[in-house]
N, C-alpha and C positions, 0 to 999 in steps of 0.2 A: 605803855606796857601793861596797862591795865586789863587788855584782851587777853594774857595767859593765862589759863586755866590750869593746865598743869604743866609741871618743870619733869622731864623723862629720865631715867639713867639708870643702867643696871650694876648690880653689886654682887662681888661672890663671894660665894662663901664655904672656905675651906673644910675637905673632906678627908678619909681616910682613903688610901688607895682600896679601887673597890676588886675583890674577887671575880676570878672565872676569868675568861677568856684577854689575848690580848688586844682585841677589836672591843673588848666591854672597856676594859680602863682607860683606852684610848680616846673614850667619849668624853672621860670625865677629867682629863689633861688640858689645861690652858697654856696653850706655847703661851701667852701675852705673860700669865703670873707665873709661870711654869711652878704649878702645884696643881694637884687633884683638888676639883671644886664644882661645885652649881651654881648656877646663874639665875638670879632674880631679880627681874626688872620691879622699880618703883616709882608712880608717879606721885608729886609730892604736889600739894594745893601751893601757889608763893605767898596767897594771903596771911596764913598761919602756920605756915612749913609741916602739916601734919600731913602722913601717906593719903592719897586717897583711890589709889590703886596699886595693886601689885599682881604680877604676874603667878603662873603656876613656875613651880624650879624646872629649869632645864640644866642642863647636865654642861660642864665647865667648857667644850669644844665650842658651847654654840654664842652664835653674835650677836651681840646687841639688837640690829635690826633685825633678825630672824627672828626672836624674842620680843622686838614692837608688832610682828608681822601677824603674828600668833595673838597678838595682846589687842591688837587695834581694833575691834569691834568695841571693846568695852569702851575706850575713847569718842568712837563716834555718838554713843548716845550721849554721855557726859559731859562734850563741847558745846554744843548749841552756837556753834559760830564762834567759840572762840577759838584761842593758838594754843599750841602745845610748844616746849621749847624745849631743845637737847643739843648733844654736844654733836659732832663730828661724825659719830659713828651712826646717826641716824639721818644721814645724808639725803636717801634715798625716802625719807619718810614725808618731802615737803607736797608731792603729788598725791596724795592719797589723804594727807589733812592739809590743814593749813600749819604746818611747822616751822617756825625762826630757828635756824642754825645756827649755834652763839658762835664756833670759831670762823662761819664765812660772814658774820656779819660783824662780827668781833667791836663792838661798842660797848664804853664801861658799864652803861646802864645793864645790856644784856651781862655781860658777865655778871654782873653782879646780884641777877636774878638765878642764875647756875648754881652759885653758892649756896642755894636753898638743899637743895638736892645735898648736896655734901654735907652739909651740915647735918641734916638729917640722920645720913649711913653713919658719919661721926658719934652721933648722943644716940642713936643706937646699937653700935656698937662698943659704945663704952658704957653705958647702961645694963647691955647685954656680951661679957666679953666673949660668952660661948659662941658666936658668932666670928671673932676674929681668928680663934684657935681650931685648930682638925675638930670636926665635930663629933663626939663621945659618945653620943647615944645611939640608937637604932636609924641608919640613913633613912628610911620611909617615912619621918619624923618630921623630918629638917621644916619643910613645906610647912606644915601645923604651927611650931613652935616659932616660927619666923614671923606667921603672920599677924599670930597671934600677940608678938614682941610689937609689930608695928601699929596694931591701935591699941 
């Protein structure tokens, strides 16, 4: 398991419902949490569980893999032949790199390389609890102050 480079998985983070139209808030609706939220993918090193990428925020409707889909250039320079590792919902990502799917290959070793990730979104957002609650300040923010929490 030494070939992973980075461990994937996106995280959202709760927003106020946003104004205007009902095709704009409808963006920012996740049936999965059913609250208004953005989505931000992070890849986390597993050597020292510190981020070493994160995406731009996408808005709470959109999927994990649409969100690696967007993000996946910045992976292919950063691999050099290694794996990336994610959960389920990056199914579709094992053609385009070389990605381990931890629930189809479900070994404890893998899972327990997953927990990195989690652990991670965990001590930052307990660290940072502005991040767990509707976020309070100016939404064009979020992006800034997110990324800026994670290094």
């Amino acid at each position: 398991m030494n070939d992973v480079a980075i461990v994937l998985d996106c995280t959202v983070l709760p927003i106020n419902k946003p104004g205007g139209s009902l095709m704009n808030c409808k963006k920012f609706y996740s049936g999965k949490h059913h609250i208004y939220c953005v989505n931000v993918e992070v890849g986390v090193n597993p050597a020292v569980g510190t981020a070493c990428t994160i995406s731009f925020v996408h808005t709470g409707s959109t999927h994990d893999f649409t969100v690696f889909k967007e993000h996946c250039p910045l992976f292919k320079d950063q691999l050099k032949g290694s794996k990336i590792q994610a959960d389920s919902a990056y199914i579709g990502a094992k053609p385009e790199l070389d990605a381990i799917i931890t629930q189809l290959v479900g070994t404890q070793e893998l899972a327990s390389k997953r927990v990195i990730v989690e652990r991670f979104f965990g001590r930052l957002k307990t660290l940072f609890p502005v991040f767990r609650r509707q976020w309070p300040f100016e939404p064009d923010r979020i992006s800034d102050y997110f990324i800026v929490a994670c290094y």
